[in-house]
TIBADREN-62946 format. One record per residue (C-alpha): x, y, z; residue in three letters. Coordinates in steps of 0.1 Angstrom, whole numbers, plus 5000, padded with zeros to 4 digits. Layout:
N
XYZALA ...
This chain:
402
927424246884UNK 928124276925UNK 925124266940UNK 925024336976UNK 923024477010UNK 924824747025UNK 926524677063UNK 926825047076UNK 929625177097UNK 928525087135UNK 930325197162UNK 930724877180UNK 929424537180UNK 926224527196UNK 924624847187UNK 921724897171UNK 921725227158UNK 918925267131UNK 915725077120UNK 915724687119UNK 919524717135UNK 922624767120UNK 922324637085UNK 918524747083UNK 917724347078UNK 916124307114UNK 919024057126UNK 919924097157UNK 923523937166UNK 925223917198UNK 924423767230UNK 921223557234UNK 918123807249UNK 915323647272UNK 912623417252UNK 910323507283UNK 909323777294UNK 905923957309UNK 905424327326UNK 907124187355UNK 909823897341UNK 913223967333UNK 912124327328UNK 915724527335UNK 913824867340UNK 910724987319UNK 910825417319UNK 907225587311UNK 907925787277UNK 906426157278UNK 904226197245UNK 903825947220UNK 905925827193UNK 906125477168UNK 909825537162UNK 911925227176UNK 914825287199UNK 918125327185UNK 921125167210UNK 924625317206UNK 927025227233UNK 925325277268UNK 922825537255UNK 919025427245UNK 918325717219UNK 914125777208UNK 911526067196UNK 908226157207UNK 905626377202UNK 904326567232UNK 901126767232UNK 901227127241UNK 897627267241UNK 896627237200UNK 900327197193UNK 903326967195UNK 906726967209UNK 908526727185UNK 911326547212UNK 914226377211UNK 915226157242UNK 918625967254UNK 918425697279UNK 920625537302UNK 921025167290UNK 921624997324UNK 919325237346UNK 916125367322UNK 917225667332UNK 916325977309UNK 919526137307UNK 918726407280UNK 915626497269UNK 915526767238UNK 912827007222UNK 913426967183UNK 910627187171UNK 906927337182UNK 904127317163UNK 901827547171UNK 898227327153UNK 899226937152UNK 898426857116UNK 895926587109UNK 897026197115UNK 896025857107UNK 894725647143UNK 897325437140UNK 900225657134UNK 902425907158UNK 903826267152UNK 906826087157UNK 907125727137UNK 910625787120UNK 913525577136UNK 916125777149UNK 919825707132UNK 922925727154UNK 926025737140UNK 929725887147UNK 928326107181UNK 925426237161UNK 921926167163UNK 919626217131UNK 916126267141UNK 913326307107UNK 909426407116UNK 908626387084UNK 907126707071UNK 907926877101UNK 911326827094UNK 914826677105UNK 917826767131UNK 921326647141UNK 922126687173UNK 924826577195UNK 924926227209UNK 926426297242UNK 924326607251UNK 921426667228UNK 922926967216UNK 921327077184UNK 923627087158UNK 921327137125UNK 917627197115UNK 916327147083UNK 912727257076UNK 913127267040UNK 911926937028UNK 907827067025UNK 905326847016UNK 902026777022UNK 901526437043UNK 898726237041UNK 897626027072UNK 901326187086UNK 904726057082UNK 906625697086UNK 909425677066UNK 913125667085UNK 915725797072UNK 918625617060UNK 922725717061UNK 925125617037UNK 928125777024UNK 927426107046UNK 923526157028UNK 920426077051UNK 917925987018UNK 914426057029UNK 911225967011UNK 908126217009UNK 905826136993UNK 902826347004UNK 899126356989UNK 900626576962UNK 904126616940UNK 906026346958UNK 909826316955UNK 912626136970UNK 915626366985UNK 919126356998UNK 920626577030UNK 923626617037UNK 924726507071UNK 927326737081UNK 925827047072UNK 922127007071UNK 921927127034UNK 919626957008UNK 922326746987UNK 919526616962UNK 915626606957UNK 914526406929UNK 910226446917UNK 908726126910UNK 908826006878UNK 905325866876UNK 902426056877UNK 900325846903UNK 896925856911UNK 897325876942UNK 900525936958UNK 901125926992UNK 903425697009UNK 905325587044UNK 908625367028UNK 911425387043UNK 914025307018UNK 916725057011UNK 920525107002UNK 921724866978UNK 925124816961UNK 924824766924UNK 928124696900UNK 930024866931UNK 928025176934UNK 925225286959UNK 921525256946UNK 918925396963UNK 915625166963UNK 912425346969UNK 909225206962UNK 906525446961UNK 902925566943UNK 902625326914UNK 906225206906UNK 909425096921UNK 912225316914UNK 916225306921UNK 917825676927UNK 921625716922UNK 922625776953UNK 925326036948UNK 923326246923UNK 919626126930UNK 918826026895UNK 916825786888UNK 918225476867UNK 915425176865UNK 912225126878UNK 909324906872UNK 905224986872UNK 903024856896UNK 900025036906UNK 899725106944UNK 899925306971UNK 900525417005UNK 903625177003UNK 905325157041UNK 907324827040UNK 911024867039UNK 912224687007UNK 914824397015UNK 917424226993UNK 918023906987UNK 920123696966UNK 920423966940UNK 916824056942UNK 914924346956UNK 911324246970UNK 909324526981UNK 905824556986UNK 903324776961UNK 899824906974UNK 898324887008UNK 894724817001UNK 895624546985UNK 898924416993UNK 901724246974UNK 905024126972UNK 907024166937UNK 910724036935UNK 913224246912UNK 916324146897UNK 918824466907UNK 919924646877UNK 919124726845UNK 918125096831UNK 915025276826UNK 912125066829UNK 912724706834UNK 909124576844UNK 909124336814UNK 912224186817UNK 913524186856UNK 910024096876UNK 911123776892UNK 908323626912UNK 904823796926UNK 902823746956UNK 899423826968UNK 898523606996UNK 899623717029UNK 901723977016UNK 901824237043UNK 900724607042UNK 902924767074UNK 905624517089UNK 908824467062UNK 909624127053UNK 912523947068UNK 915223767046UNK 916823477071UNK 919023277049UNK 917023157011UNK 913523187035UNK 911523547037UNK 908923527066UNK 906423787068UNK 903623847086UNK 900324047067UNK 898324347090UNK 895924087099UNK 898223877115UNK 899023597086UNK 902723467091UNK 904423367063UNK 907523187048UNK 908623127013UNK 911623086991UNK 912823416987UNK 914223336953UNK 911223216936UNK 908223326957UNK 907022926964UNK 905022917000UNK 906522727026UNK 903722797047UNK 900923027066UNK 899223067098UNK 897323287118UNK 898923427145UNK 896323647160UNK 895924037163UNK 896824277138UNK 900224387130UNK 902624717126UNK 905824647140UNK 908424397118UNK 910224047121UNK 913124047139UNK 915323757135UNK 916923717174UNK 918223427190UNK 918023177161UNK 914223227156UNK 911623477142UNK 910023747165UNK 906423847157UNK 904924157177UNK 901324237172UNK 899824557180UNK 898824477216UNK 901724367231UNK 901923997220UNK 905223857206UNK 905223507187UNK 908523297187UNK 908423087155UNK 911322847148UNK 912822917109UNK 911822627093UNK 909422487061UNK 907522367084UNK 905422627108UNK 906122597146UNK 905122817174UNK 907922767200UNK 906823077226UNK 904623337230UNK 905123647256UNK 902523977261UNK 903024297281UNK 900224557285UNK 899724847264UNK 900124897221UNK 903024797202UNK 903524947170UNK 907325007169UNK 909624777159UNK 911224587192UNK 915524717191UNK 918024447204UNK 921624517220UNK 924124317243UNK 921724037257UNK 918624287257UNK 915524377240UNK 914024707239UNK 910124727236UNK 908225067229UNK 904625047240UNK 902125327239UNK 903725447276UNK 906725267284UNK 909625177275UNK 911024857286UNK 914124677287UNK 913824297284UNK 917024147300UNK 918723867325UNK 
């Protein structure tokens, strides 16, 4: 059985040009980024941001690329923006949709939380329920809308999409009939859309899933209301899953070492390890390890080597053995957390919500080697390309760079 995480098609080396970077594993390669920084310290430029949106940047060539959500009286324009890379500079700035009421969202979510994806001189843009566009890199042209993907949120959206073999696969799971779907992205068109298999009860979720390769082919992995389940990702059916009861999953599921370990119920968190593979329902026979302590709610774990470090809402870092669960160690950092890990620079990256990142040296033994803050909240993931990293606050967007 080949067992492997996906490396997508990039354009060159050093973009990053979806959520957690190019392999979706929060690695960020290249050249080395600042460890200090402040409001005022190697900041390269920092550009106010109309609106408000949690999506991270995506960074394709010289082009920063981001959405936002931008108040118009009771409505919202839903916004897509490209920025210069080396000025700030909003070079293109794009109305996606109106909405003439701005439905009801959780406080600590946006109107505009999905990552952009950027790929081949297209950028993919998803709001969730209020749908998903295309629209040309260079310009902002729109190329596609698709409004056919209805559902009804709960607390909003959060999920990215993801692109593989020319299908952006999308998870809604709204407060009723949840499902998992497939568009195609050339035409826009709705290649797939799968129901959920379990009858939860309660099931609304924010995941954003994981493409995995399983005896050669592409497996979908989407955790979601009360089971784990892996979608065929040419035909959307489903092939194995396993029961857990949860909900209102949001971490992105991350493979390692021929396991998937994703994360089941937010209220009360845990991590459960999966053997890939299998068919039907493998809960009996493929649950590797389980978790409860520190296991996070929001920020996705992140695999560096045979360690996962993770960090829990209320700020409790973490690092085991991602094969068989067994705590290396745990300590408070301080604050509460949304954003995740990023491995950058040979050490772990920890962003709270108010603007203060934690470096932490990868080792079994917990050490604090930095700490950095700028003003303002910090929900998004930080993006890193060619020496710099991008940092979305509530306002700003800055660059972070020599």
């Amino acid at each position: 059985m080949l067992l492997e995480l996906l490396t997508v098609c990039v354009l060159s080396t050093g973009d990053w040009p979806q959520f957690r970077g190019p392999n979706s594993d929060g690695h960020a390669a290249g050249p080395a980024t600042p460890v200090v920084w402040s409001d005022t310290e190697n900041v390269a430029w920092k550009t106010p941001i109309p609106g408000l949106g949690w999506s991270s940047p995506a960074i394709v060539g010289d082009r920063v690329y981001l959405t936002t959500a931008v108040p118009v009286g009771d409505g919202l324009s839903l916004r897509a923006l490209a920025l210069d890379a080396k000025t700030g500079k909003i070079v293109w700035e794009r109305e996606v949709r109106t909405i003439e009421k701005a439905p009801a969202i959780h406080t600590k979510n946006s109107h505009a939380s999905p990552t952009p994806v950027v790929r081949d001189d297209a950028v993919f843009v998803h709001f969730g329920a209020q749908g998903m566009a295309r629209l040309a890199a260079s310009d902002g042209t729109l190329q596609w809308v698709n409004t056919e993907l209805q559902y009804p949120p709960m607390h909003g959206s959060g999920g990215s999409p993801v692109l593989h073999d020319g299908k952006l696969v999308v998870v809604c799971d709204g407060s009723k009939n949840p499902f998992v779907a497939a568009v195609d992205a050339t035409t826009g068109k709705v290649a797939w859309k799968k129901p959920r298999s379990v009858e939860a009860r309660i099931s609304h979720s924010f995941v954003t899933a994981t493409v995995a390769m399983v005896n050669g082919k592409p497996q979908v992995m989407a955790p979601g209301p009360d089971h784990f389940a892996a979608y065929d990702l040419e035909s959307g059916k489903e092939l194995w899953k396993v029961m857990a009861p949860g909900w209102s999953v949001v971490p992105q599921p991350t493979l390692a070492h021929g396991l998937v370990i994703y994360n089941h119920d937010y209220d009360n968190p845990e991590l459960i390890a999966i053997k890939l593979g299998g068919s039907g329902d493998v809960t009996e026979s493929h649950v590797a390890w389980r978790l409860k302590r520190g296991a996070p709610s929001t920020p996705s774990p992140l695999l560096v080597g045979d360690d996962l470090y993770f960090v829990s809402d209320a700020g409790i870092a973490s690092c085991v053995d991602a094969k068989t669960g067994d705590r290396h160690w745990m300590e408070r950092l301080g604050g509460n957390f949304s954003a995740s890990p990023v491995y950058a620079n040979g050490q772990v990256l920890f962003l709270n919500e108010t603007g203060v990142a934690t470096w932490v040296k990868p080792a079994h033994e917990f050490e604090a080697v930095g700490k950095n803050e700028v003003p303002g909240r910090t929900f998004a993931t930080p993006a890193f390309s060619r020496g710099a990293m991008y940092l979305r606050t509530d306002e700003y967007l800055y660059k972070i760079a020599q």
